[in-house]
C-alpha positions in Angstrom: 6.2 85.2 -98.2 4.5 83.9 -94.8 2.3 80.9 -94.7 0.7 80.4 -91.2 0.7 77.1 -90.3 0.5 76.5 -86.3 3.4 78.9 -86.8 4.8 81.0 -89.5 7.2 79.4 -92.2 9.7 81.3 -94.8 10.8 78.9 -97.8 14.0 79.2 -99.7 16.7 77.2 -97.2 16.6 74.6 -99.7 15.2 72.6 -101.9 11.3 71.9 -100.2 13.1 73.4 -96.7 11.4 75.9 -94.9 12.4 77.7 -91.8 9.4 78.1 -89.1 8.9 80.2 -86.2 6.6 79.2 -83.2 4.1 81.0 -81.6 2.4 78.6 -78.8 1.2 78.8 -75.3 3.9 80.9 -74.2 2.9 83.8 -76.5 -0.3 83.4 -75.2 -2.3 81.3 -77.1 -4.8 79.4 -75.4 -4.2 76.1 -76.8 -1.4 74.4 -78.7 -3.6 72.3 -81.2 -4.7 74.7 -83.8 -7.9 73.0 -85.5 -8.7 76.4 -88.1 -7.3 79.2 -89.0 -9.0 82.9 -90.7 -8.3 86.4 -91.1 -10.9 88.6 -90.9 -11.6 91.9 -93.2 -9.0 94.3 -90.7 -6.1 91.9 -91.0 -6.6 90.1 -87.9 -5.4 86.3 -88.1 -7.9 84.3 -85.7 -6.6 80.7 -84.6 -9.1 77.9 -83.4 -7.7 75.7 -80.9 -9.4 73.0 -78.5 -9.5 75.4 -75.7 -11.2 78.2 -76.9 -10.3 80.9 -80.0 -7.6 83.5 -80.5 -7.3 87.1 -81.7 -3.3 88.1 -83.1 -2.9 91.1 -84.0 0.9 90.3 -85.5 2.3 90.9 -81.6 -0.3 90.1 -79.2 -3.3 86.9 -78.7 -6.4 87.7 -77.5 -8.3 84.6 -76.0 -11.8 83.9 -76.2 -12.8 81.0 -74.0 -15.7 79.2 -72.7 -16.3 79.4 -69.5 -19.0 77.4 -67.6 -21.8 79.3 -66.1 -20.9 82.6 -68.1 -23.6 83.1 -70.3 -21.3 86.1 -72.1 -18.7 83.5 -72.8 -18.2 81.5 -76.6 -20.7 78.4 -76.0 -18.1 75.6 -76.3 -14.3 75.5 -76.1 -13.3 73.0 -79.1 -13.8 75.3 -81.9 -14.5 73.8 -85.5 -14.5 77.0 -88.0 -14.2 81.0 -87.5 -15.7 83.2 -90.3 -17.0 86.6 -90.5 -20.5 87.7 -92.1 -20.6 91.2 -94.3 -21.6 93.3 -91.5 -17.8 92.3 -89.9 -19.3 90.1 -87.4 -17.2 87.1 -86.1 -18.7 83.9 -86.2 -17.1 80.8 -84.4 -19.0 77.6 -85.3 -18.0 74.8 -82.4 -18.6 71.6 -80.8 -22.1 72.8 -79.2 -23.1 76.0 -80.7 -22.3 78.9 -82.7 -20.7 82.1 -80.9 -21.0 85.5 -82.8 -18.6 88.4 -81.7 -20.1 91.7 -82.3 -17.8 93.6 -85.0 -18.1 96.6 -82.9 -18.5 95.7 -79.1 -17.5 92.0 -79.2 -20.2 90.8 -77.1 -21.0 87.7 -77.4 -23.7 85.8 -78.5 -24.8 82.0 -78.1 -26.8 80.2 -80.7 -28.1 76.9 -80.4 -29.3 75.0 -83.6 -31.3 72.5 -81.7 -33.4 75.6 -80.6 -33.6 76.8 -83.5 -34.7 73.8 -85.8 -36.1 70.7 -83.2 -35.0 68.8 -86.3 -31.7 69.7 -86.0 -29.1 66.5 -85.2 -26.5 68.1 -83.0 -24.9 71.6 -81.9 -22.0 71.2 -83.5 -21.3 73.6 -86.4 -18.3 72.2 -88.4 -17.9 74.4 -91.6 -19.1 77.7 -92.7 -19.6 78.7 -96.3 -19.3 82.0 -97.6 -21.0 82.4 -100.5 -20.5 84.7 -103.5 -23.9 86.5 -102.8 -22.6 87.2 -99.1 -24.2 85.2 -97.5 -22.8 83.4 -94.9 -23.8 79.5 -93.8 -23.1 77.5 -90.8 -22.7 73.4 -92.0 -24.2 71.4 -89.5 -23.5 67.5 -90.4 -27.2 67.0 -92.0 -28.3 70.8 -91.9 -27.8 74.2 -93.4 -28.1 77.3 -91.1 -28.1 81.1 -92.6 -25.7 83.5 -90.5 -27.8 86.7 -90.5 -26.2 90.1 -89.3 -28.3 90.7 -86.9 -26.7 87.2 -85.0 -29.7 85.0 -85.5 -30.2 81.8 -87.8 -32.1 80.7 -89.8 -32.9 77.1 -91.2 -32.6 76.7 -95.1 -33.7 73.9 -97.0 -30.4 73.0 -98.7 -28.1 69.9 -99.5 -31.3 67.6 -98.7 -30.1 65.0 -101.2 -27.5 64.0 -98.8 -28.3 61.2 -96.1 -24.5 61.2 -94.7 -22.4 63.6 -92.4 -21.1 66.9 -94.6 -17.0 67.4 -93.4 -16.1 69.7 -95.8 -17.4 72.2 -98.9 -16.1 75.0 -101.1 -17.5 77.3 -103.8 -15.3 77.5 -106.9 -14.3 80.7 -109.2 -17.9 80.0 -111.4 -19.9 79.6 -108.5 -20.3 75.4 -108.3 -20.3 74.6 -104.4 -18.6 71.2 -103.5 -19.2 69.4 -100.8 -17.4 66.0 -99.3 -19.1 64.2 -97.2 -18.0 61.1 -94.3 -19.4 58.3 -95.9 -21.3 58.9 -99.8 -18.2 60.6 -102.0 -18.3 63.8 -103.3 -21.8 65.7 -104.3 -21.4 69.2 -106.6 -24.3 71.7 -106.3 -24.4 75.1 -108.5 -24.8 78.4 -107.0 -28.4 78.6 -106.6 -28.0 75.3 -104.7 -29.3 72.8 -107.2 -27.7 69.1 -107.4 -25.5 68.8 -110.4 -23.9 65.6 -109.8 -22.8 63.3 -107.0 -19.7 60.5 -107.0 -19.1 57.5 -104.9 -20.0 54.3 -106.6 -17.2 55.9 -109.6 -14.8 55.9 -107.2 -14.7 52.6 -104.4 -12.3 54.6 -102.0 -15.5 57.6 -101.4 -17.2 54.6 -99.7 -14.7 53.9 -96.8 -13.5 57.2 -95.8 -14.3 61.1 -95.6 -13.5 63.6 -97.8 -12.0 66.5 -94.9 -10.5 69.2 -97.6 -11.7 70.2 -101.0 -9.2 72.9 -103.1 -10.1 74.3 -106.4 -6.1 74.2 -108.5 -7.6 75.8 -111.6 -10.5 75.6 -114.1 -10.0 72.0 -114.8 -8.8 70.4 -111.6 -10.1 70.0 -108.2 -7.9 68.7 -105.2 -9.5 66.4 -103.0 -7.9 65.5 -99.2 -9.1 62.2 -97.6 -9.4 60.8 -94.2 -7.6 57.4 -95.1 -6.6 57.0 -98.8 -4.6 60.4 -99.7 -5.5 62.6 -102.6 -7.5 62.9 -105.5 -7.2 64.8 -108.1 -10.7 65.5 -110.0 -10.6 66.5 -113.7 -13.9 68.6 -114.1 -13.5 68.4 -117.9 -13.8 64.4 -118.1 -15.3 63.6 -114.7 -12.1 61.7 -113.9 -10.4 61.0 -110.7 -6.9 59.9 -110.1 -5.3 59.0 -106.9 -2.4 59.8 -105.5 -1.1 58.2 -101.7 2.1 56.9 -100.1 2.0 53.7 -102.9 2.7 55.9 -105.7 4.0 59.4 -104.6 6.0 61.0 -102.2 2.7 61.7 -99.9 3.9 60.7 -96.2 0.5 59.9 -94.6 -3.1 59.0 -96.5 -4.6 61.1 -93.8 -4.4 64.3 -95.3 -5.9 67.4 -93.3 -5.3 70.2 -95.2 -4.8 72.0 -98.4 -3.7 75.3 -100.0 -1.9 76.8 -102.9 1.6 77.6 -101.8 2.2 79.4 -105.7 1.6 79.3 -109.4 2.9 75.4 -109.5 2.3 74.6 -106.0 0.1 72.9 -103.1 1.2 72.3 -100.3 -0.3 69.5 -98.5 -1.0 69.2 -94.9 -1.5 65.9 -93.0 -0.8 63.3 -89.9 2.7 63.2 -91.2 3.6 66.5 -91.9 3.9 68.5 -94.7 3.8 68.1 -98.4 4.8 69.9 -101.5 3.1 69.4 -104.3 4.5 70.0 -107.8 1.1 70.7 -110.1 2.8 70.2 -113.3 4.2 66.6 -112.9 2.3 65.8 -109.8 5.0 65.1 -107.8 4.9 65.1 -104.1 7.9 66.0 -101.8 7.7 66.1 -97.9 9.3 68.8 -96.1 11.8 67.8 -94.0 10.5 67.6 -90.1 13.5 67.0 -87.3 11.7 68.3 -83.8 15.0 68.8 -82.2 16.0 70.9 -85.1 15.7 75.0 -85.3 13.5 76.1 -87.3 11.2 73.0 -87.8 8.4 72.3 -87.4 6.8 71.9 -83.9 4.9 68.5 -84.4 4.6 66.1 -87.3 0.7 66.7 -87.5 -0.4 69.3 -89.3 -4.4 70.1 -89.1 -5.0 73.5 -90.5 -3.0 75.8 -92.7 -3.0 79.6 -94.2 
């Protein structure tokens, strides 16, 4: 089994030791911070970095930068999110503006949403949603933008309830769409968009720090990363939240990046410290060993994004 990291990683050395191999500049990728990471409906694993986004193909990168005055270039460098609308267009939401790659040709084009919506706060597109009808959103902080197929936006009048900065959202198996925000907790909408519920004043740590991850574990529970105070764990069965940080687990950094199942009884857990394997039926947390100077280890203790 291969879990893509900034690099690829085979467990079974050891107990919670994995074996990684690098690719990094000297393969060709464009950057060596990898922010996001997709793969698109061919196969093709797409890497975001801070200097522009990158096509593999299993042997080769492809780089698509920005590149000032070049109006057929990606509008901004630092890029945010990469996902891919039904009609195989490639969609990279970034620090000012949104860049869709033609599925066919791969011309580029730029999208502002300041042009579009005068209302609009900022350029920067931090998170798409794909949605189970197909449709495909771009997250602005304080607005919600349509992807259409034929590479235009459109404003839609969703998520108004919330008066803070979105940083991250999910849509679960039965269609609830979650969304963590930078300052006011969670908020859970249903599929048609409509507020269910919102939490922050239930839980005093939502108040002082963003939620940047959201994972669905099963039908009951909900994983939720944070910025400064680790992990909750949300029971969707008794609207209960427990914590779990470097006070009372394993965890080795409350700034927690990214999350993923690894398998049936397993999460692993990305963040400024490294990585982290969680056990789901005892919820206990073990960090996987990082040495730098050591084969096969990771490159760098902070992990953003992982696949």
């Amino acid at each position: 089994m291969y879990l893509f990291l900034i690099v690829f990683c085979i467990k079974g050395y050891g107990v919670n030791e994995f074996y990684f191999s690098h690719l990094g500049v000297e393969n060709g990728l464009s950057q060596s911070s990898v922010v996001c990471i997709f793969q698109d409906y061919d196969g093709y694993m797409w890497f975001g970095t801070r200097h522009g986004a990158n096509k593999f193909d299993g042997y080769d990168f492809k780089g698509y930068l920005h590149e000032v005055n070049n109006p057929t270039s990606i509008t901004d460098g630092y890029i945010c999110s990469i996902d891919q609308d039904k009609e195989k267009n490639i969609w990279l939401g970034t620090r000012n503006g949104l860049s869709c790659l033609s599925a066919f040709t791969e011309e580029i084009t730029r999208i502002y949403p300041k042009d579009v919506d005068p209302d609009c706060k900022s350029n920067t597109i931090g998170q798409f949603l794909k949605h189970k009808n197909g449709d495909l959103y771009a997250i602005e902080a304080y607005q919600v933008f349509r992807c259409n197929p034929d590479k235009t936006i459109e404003p839609v009048p969703f998520l108004q309830e919330i008066e803070t900065a979105v940083y991250s959202i999910v849509q679960t198996q039965n269609g609830d769409i979650y969304v963590g925000t930078t300052k006011e907790g969670l908020y859970i909408y249903s599929a048609d968009w409509e507020l269910k519920a919102h939490y922050c004043r239930e839980v005093e740590a939502f108040k002082n720090t963003m939620i940047n991850c959201i994972l669905e574990v099963d039908d009951t529970y909900m994983l939720l990363g944070t910025e400064n105070n680790g992990v909750y764990l949300y029971n969707r069965m008794n609207d209960s939240f427990y914590q779990l940080d470097d006070t009372n687990s394993g965890l080795n950094s409350n700034t927690v990046r990214s999350l993923i199942r690894y398998n049936e009884n397993e999460i692993l857990i990305g963040t400024f410290g490294g990585l982290n394997l969680l056990t789901i039926d005892n919820l206990r947390i073990s960090p996987v060993k990082v040495d730098m100077e050591e084969k096969g280890s990771l490159s760098h203790f902070s992990v953003h994004s992982l696949f």
